[in-house]
LUMDORO-879463 format. One record per residue: residue in three letters; z, x, y of N, C-alpha, C, O in turn. Coordinates in steps of 0.05 Angstrom, whole numbers, plus 5000, padded with zeros to 4 digits. Layout:
% LUMDORO-879463
ALAZXYZXYZXYZXY ...
***
This chain:
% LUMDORO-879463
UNK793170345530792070265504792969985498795369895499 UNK791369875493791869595483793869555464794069725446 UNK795269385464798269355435796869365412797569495393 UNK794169175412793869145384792869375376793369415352 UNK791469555389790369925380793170015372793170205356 UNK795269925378797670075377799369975359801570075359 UNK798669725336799669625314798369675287796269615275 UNK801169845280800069975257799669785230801369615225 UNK797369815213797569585193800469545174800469355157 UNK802069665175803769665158805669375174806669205159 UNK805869355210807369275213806368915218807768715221 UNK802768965218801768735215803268605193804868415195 UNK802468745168802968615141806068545140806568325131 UNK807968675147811068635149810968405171811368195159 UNK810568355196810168125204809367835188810767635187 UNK807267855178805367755166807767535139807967295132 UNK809367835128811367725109813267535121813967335110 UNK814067605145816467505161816867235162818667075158 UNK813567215174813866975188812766735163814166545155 UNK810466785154809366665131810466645092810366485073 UNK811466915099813466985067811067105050811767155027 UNK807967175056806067395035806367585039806167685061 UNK806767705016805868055009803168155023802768385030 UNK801567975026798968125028796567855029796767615022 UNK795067975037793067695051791267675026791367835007 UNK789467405029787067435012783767515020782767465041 UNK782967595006780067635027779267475036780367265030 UNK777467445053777267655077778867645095778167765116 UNK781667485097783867535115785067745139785667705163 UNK785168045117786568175125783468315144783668285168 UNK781868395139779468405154779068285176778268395196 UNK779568035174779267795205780667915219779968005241 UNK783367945208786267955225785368285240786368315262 UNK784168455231783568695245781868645258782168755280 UNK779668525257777768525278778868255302777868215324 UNK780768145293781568005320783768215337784368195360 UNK784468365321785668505330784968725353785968815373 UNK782768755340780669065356779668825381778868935401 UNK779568515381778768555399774968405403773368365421 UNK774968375382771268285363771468035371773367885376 UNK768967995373768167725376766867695338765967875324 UNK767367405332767667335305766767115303767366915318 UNK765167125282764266785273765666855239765267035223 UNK767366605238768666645216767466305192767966065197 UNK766166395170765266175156768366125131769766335130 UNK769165935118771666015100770965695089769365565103 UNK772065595066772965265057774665215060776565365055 UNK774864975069777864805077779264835061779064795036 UNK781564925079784265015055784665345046786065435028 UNK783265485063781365805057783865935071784266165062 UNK784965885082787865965097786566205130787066445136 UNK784765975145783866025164785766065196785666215216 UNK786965905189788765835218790166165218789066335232 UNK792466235203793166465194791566665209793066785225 UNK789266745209787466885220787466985242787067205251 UNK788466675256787466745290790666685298791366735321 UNK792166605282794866705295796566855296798266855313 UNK796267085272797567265263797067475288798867515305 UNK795167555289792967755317794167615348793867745368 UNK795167375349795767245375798367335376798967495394 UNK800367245357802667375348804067565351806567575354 UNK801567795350802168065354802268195383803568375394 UNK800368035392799268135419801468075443803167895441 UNK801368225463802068085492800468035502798468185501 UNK800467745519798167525527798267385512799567415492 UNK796567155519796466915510792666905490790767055494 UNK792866735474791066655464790266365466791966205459 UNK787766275475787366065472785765915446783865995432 UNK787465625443785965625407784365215424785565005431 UNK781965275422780365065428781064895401781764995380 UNK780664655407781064485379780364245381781564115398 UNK779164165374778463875371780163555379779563365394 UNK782263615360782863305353786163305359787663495353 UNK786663155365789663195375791463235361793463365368 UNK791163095330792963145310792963395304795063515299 UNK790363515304790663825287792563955304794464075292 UNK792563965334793264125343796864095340798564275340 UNK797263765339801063695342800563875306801964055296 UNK799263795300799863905271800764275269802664395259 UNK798864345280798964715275801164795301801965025302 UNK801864625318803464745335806464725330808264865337 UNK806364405309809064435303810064535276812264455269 UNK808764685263809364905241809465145259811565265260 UNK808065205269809165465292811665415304812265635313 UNK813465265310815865185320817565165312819665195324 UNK817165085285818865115262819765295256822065345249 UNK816465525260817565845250819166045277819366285276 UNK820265885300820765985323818566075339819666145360 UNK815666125341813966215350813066095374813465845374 UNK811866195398812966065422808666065427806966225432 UNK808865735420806165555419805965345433807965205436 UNK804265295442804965005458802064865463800265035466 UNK801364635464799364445468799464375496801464415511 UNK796464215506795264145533794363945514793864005491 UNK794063635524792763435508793663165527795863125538 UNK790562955528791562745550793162545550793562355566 UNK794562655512796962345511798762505506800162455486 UNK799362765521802862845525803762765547802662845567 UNK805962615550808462505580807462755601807162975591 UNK807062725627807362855648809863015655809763145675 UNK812063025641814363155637813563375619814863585623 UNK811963385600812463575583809363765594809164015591 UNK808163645601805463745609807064045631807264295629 UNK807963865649809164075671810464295660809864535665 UNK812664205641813764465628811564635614811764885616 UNK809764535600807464805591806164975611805465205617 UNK805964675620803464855649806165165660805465405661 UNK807665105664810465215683810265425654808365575658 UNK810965465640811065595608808965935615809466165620 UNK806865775611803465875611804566055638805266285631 UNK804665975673804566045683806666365688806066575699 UNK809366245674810766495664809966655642811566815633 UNK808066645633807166815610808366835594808267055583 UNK810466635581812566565564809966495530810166595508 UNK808766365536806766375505803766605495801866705506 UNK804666585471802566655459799466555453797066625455 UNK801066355445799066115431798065835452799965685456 UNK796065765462796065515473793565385468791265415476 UNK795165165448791964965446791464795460793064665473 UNK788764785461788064545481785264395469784464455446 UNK784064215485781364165481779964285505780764415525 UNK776864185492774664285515775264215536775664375555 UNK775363865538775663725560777563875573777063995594 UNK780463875560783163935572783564265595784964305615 UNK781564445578780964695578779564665610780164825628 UNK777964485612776264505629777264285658775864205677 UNK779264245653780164045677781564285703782664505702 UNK780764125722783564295742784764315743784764555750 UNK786764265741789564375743789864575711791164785712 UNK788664495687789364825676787264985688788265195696 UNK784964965691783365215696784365365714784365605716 UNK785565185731787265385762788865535753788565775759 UNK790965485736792565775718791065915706790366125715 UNK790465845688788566075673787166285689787166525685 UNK786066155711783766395727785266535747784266645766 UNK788466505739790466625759789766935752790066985728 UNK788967185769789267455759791367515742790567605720 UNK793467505744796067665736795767585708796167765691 UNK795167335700795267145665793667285654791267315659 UNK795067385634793067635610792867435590794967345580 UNK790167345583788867225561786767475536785067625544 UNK787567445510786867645500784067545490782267705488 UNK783767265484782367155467781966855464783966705464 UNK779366745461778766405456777366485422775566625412 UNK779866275414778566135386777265955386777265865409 UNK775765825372774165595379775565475348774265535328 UNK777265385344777965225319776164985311775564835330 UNK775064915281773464735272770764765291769664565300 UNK769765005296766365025313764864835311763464725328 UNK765264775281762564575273762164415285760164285284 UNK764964345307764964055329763364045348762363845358 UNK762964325356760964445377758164375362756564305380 UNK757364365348754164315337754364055333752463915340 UNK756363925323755863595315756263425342754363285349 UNK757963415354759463255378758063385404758063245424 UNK756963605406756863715427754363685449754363745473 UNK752363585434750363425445751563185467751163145491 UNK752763065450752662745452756062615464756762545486 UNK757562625435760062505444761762695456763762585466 UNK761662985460763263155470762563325484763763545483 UNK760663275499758963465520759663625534757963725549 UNK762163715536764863925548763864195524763264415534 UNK763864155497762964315479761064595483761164825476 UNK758364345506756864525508757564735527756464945522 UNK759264725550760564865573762264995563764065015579 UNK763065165535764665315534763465595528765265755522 UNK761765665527760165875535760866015564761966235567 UNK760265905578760966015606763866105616764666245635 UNK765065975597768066055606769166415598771166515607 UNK767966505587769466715590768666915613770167035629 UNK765666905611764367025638766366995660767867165670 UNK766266735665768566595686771366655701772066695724 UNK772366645674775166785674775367065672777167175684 UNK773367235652773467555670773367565698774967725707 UNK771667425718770567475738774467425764774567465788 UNK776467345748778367235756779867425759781267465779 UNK779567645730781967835729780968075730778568115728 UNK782968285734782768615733780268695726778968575708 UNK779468885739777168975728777369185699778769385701 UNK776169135675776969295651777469135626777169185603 UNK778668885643779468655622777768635602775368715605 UNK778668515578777568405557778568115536780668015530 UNK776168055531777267785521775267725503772867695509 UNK776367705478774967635455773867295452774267155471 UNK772567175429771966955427771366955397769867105385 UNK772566795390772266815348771266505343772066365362 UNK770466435333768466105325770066085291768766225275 UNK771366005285771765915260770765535246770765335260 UNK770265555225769665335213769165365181768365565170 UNK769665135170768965065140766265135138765365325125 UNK764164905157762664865153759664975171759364825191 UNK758165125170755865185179754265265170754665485160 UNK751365135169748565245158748265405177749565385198 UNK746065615171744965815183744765705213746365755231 UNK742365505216742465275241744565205255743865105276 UNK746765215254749565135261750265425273750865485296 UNK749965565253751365905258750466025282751966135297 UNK747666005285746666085313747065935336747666045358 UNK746765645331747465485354750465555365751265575389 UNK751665585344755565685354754765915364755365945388 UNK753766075355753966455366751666385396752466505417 UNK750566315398749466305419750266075442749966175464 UNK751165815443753065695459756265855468757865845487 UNK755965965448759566135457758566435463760566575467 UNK756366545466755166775478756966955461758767075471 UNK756566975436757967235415756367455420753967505415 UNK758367605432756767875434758168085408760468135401 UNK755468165398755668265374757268155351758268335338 UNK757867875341760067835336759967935293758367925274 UNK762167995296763368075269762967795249763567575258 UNK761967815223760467545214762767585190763167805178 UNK764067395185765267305158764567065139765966905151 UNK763666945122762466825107762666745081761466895065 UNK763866555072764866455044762866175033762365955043 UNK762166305010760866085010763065775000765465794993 UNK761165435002763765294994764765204973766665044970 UNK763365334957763565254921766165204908767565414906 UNK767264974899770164934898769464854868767964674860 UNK771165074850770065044818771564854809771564814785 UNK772964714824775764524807774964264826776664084823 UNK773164194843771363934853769563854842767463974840 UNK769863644832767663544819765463254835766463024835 UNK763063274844761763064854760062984849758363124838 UNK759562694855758962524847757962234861759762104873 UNK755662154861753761994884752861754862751461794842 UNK753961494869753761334856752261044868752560964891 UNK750960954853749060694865750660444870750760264853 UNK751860434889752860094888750459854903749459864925 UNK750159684888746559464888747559314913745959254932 UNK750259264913750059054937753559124947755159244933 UNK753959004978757158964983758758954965760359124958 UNK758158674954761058564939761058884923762959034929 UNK759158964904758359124890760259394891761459534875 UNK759759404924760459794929763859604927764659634904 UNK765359494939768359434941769259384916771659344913 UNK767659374896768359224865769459564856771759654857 UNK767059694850766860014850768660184869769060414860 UNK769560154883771560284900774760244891776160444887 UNK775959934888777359764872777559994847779460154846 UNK775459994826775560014798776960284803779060314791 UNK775960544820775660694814778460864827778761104823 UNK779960704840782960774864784360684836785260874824 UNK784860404822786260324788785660514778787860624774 UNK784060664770783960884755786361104753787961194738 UNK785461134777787861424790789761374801791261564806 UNK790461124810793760994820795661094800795660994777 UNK797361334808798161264839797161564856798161594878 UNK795961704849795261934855793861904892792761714902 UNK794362094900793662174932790462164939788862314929 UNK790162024950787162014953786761994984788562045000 UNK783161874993783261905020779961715012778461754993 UNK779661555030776861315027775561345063776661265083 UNK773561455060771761515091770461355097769061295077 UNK769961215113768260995129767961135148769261335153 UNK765560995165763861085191764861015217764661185235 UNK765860775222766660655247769960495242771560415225 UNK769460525264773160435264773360215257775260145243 UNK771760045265771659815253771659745225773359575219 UNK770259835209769559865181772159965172772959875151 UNK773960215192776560195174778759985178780860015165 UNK778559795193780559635200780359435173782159375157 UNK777059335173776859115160777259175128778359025112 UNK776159425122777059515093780259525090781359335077 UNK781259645096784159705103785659465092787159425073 UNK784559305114786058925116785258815084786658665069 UNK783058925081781958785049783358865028783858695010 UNK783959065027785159275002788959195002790559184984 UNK789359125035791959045024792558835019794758755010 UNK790358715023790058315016790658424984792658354972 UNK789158564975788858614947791958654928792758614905 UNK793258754953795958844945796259164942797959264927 UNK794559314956794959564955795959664977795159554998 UNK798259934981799959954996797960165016797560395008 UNK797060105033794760305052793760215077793359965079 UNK793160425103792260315120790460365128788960495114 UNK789660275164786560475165788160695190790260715203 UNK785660845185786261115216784461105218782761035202 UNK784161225255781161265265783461385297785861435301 UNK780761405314780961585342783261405367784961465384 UNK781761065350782660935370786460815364787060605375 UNK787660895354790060815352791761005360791661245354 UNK793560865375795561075396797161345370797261355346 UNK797961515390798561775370800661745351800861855329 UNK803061515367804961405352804261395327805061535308 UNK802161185328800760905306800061235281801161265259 UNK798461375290797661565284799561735268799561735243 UNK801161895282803362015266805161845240805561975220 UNK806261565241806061445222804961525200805661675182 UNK802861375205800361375185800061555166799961495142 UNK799861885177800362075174802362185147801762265124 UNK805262135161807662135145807662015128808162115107 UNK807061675129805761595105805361695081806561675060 UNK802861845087800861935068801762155056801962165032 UNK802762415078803762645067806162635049806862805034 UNK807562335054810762335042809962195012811462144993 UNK807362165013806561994977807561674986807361524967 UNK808361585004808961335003807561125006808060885004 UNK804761285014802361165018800461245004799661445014 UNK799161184984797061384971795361424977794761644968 UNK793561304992791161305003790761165038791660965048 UNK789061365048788361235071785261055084783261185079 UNK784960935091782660905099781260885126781360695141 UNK779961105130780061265156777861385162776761455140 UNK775961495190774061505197773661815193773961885169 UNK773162015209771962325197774662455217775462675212 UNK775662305238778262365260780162385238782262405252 UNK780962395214783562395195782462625181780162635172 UNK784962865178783263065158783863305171785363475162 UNK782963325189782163625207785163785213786563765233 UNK785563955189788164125192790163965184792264075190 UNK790363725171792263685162791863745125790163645109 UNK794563955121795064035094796363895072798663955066 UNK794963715061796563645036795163735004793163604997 UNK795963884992794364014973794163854948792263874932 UNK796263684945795463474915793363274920793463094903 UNK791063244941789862964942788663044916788663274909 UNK787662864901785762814871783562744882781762914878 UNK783062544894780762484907779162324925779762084930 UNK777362414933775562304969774362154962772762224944 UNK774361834972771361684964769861684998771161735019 UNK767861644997765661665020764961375011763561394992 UNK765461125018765660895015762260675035761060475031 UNK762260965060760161095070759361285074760761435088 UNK756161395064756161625063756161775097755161665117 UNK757462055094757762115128754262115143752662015127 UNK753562165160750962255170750662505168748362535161 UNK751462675170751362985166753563175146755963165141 UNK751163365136752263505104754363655119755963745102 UNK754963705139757063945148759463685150761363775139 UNK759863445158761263305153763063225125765363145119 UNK760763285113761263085085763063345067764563315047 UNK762363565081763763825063766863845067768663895052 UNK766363775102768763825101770363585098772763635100 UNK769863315093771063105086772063245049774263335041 UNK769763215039771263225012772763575008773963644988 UNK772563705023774763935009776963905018778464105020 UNK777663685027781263595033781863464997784063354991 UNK780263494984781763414961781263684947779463844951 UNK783663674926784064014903784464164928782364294931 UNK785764214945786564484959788864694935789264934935 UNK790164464917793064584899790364754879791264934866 UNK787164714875786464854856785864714825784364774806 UNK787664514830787564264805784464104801782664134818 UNK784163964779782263814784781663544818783363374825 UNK780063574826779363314846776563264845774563404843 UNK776963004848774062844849773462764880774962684897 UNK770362814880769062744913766562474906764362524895 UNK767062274912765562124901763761884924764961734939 UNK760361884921759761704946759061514936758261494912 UNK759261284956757561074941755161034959755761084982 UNK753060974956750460904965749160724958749360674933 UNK747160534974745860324975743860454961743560694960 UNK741960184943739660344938736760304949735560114959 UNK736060634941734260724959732460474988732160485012 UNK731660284966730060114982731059955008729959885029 UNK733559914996735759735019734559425022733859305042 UNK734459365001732559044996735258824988735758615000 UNK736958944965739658914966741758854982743158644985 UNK741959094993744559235016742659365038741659575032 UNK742359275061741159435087743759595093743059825095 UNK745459575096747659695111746960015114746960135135 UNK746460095096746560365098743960545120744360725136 UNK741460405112739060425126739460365155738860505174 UNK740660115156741860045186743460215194742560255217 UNK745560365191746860535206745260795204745460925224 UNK743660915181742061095194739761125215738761325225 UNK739260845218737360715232739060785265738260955281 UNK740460685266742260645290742760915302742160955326 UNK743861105288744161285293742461445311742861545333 UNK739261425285737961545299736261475326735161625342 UNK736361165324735561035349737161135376736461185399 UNK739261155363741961155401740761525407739961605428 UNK740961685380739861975385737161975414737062095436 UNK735561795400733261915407733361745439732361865458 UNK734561475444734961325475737161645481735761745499 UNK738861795478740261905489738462175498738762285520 UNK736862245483733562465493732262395511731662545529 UNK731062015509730462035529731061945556729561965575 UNK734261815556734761925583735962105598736562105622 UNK736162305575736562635589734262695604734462775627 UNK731062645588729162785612728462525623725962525620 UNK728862355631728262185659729462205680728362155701 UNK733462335679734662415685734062725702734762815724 UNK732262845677731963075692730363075728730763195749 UNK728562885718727262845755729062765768728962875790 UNK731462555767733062475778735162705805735862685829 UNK735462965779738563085786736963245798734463255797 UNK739363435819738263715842738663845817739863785797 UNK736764095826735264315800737964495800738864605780 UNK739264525827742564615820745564435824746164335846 UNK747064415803749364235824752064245805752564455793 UNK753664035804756164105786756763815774756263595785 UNK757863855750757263685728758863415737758163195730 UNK760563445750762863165757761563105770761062875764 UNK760163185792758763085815756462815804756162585811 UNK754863025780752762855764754562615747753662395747 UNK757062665731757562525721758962235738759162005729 UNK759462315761759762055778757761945786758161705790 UNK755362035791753361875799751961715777751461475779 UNK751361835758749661725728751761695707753161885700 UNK752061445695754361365676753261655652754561855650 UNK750961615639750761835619750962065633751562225616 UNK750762195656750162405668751462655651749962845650 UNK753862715638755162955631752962965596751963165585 UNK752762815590750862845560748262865565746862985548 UNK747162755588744162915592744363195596742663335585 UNK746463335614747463585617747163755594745963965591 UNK748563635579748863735552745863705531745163905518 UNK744763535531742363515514740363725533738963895522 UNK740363705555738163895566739464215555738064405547 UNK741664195555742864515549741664525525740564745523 UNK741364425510741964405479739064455471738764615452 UNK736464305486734464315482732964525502730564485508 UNK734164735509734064995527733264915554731165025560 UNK733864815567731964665594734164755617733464735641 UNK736664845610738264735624740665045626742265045608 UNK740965235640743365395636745765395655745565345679 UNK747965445643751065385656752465665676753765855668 UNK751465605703752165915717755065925714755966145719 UNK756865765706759465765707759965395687758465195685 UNK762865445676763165165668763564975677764964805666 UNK762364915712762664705725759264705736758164495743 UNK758164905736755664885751753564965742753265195736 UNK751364775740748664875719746264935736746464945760 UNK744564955727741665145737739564945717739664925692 UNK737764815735734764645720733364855715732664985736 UNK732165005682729265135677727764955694727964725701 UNK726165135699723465015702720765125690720065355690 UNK719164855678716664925657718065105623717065295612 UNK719964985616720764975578720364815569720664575576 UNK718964925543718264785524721764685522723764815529 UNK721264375508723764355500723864355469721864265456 UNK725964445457726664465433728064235425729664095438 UNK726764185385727963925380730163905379731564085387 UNK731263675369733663525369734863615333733763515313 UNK736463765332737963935308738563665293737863605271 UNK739963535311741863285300740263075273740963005251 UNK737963045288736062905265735163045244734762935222 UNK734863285246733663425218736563435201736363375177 UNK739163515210740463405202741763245175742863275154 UNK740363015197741262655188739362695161740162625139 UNK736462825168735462755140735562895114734862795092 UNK737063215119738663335101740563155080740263185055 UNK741863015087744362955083742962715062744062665041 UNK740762575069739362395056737962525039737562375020 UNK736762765035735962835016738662964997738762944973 UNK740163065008742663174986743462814968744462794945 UNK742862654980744662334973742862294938743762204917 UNK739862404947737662274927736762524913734962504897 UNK737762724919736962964894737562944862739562874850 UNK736262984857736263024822737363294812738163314789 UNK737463494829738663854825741863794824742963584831 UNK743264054812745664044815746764014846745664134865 UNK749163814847749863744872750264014891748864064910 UNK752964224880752864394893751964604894752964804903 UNK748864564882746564824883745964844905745765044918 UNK745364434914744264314937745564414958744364444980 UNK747864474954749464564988748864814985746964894998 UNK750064974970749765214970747265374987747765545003 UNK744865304981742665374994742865145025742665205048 UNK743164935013743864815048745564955068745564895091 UNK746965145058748865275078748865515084750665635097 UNK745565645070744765825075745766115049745466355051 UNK746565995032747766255013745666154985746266014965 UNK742566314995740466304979740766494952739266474933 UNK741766594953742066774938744166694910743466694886 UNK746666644921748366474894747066194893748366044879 UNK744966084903743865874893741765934870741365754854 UNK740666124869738466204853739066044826741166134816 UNK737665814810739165824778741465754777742665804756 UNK742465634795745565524795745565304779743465174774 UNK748065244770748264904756752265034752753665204743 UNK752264764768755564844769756264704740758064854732 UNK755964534723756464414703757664194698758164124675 UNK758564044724760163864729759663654749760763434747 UNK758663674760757563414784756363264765755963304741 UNK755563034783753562764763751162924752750462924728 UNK749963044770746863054769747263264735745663234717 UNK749163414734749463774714749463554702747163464699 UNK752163344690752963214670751263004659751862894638 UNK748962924674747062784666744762884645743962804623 UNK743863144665742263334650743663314619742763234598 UNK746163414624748163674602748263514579748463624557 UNK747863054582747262944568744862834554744362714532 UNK743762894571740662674559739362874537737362804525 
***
């Protein structure tokens, strides 16, 4: 019998107190925590700050074997691994800017079946030297989390094409061990429309999976989409509106790294104490930054959509979108890093207007976007005559600089299936299916220019038609405009 058939809820919940210090979970918590328990495959929907992580570690916790927790971004993971360490809990990270000294000791760790917990990324997940442990028989794996999924639908086309190859891995790694084995797969995230939800359950092959679902309605956020006419304009408005709330915790989003360097540099010309973050600054530079912010000594950051993800600070007041993100699953989970304490917080964008006769900036980077989208479609299928109809992805990715993201866009646009996560199979004669990413982009542009209550607009954008019916939250621009005129 499996341990977790053999953990009785009383001693979940007494664990549960031990290690965390609650009496008792909140919904739908204690539900997750049984069906990861039994063993379910799970697509888990929740809002940032929903006390998600908890979920998939408590059930790892319990278990003998290891769990693997997929993750994105390197911070989240130094982040959630070293509160597990804290609590004595025996966790450990795979990631390509840890010392070769410490790498060996995990790898060596893993291989003694000494952890529970091991995060990694796709890429990391999928390199040789870990896959060779992992697909060791003897290594009892109970379960793959997919932490922050939504990365898998946004990145997974394009900048993170490993995303789409995690489907195949479990097939994979059963085929490694005992016959009988089992191994779960749970998808958690803030953020997913219906569109999203299937693309995750079907790239990660959820069989039957157990559906949890919150909608993201945060009654103590208030937002708000504002016209700035020109540059000087939007920085004047950004300025006014940080004096306002100085010295309170905030967080200002830009698109490119660039854009946070040069704002960053501007604001402290100004005399304000703040820097920028983004992907490209060493982890050092990074953790800083970080401490900074969490210690109040910094109030605000200015930083790309890479700052955010699992890191907990519950007093921010509030998010400016300085640019608006390209996609609404972005933008949600950008602004619910502010009010996690429950207090009032403000989410606030600024936007060019409509015409861009003023300010192009904005038109131009949606422009761009969708231009590099659609050159990256089409040299997936020019590509396609190029590649053997069977072969393995390194192979392609050494020969064709794009080669691993045509891989990925043909997957993505059904053309293309993964017999294993190193080796794919050409359809032949599919229709191809469009490109998600653009319909998207133009969501997010209609949420920017709606006249309806803001978070009616998501609400039904995220598929929860039903509490949208007649909604008017009473407080965004668009309610308080009405609520005046």
């Amino acid at each position: 019998m499996n341990q977790a058939g053999a953990t009785s809820w009383n001693s979940v919940l007494a664990t549960f107190k031990k290690i965390w210090g609650y009496d008792d979970f909140r919904p739908p918590q204690g539900e997750i925590v049984s069906s990861l328990l039994a063993q379910k495959d799970a697509l888990i929907i929740m809002p940032t700050g929903g006390g998600k992580s908890i979920c998939f570690q408590l059930p790892a916790l319990l278990q003998t074997g290891l769990t693997l927790v997929v993750s994105p971004l390197v911070a989240l993971m130094e982040n959630q691994v070293q509160e597990l360490r804290q609590l004595n809990l025996s966790a450990a990270m795979l990631h390509s800017e840890l010392p070769a000294s410490q790498r060996r000791l995990t790898l060596q760790a893993l291989a003694q079946q000494k952890l529970r917990l091991l995060y990694l990324s796709p890429e990391t997940l999928l390199s040789t030297p870990v896959w060779e442990r992992l697909s060791q028989p003897q290594l009892q794996i109970n379960g793959i989390i997919l932490d922050e999924a939504h990365c898998l639908v946004q990145w997974g086309e394009t900048f993170r094409p490993a995303y789409r190859r995690l489907g195949a891995v479990r097939p994979a790694l059963l085929k490694s061990k005992p016959p009988g084995t089992k191994i779960s797969v749970a998808a958690f995230t803030a953020t997913a429309d219906p569109v999203a939800q299937k693309i995750i359950a079907t790239v990660l092959q959820l069989q039957q999976p157990d559906i949890y679902r919150l909608n993201p309605y945060r009654q103590n956020l208030h937002l708000n989409v504002c016209i700035a006419w020109t540059p000087r304009g939007r920085k004047q408005k950004l300025i006014k509106f940080i004096q306002k709330r100085s010295p309170q915790a905030g967080l200002v989003y830009v698109r490119t790294r660039r854009d946070s360097e040069n704002l960053a540099a501007w604001l402290t010309e100004k005399g304000y104490a703040t820097a920028s973050y983004h992907a490209g600054l060493s982890a050092t530079e990074r953790r800083a930054v970080e401490a900074s912010w969490l210690s109040g000594k910094m109030p605000f950051v200015v930083c790309t959509c890479a700052f955010g993800m699992g890191i907990n600070k519950p007093d921010v007041r509030w998010v400016i979108h300085f640019h608006a993100p390209l996609l609404l699953s972005e933008y949600v989970q950008e602004i619910g890093r502010a009010g996690r304490d429950g207090k009032p917080a403000e989410a606030l964008t600024l936007v060019s207007e409509p015409t861009g006769w003023l300010d192009a900036e904005d038109k131009q980077r949606q422009q761009f976007f969708e231009d590099q989208m659609r050159s990256q479609q089409l040299t997936a299928q020019q590509l396609v005559k190029k590649l053997p109809k069977q072969g393995e992805v390194n192979a392609v990715a050494r020969q064709f600089p794009e080669g691993a993201i045509a891989l990925s866009l043909l997957h993505s646009s059904g053309q293309l299936n993964w017999l294993d996560p190193f080796h794919y199979l050409i359809k032949q004669g599919v229709d191809k299916q469009p490109a998600t990413q653009l319909q998207a982009a133009k969501q997010m542009n209609q949420y920017l220019h709606s006249k309806h209550c803001r978070w009616q607009f998501l609400l039904t954008a995220f598929g929860f038609d039903k509490e949208a019916a007649n909604w008017r939250c009473g407080h965004c621009d668009r309610c308080l405009l009405i609520r005046n005129s």
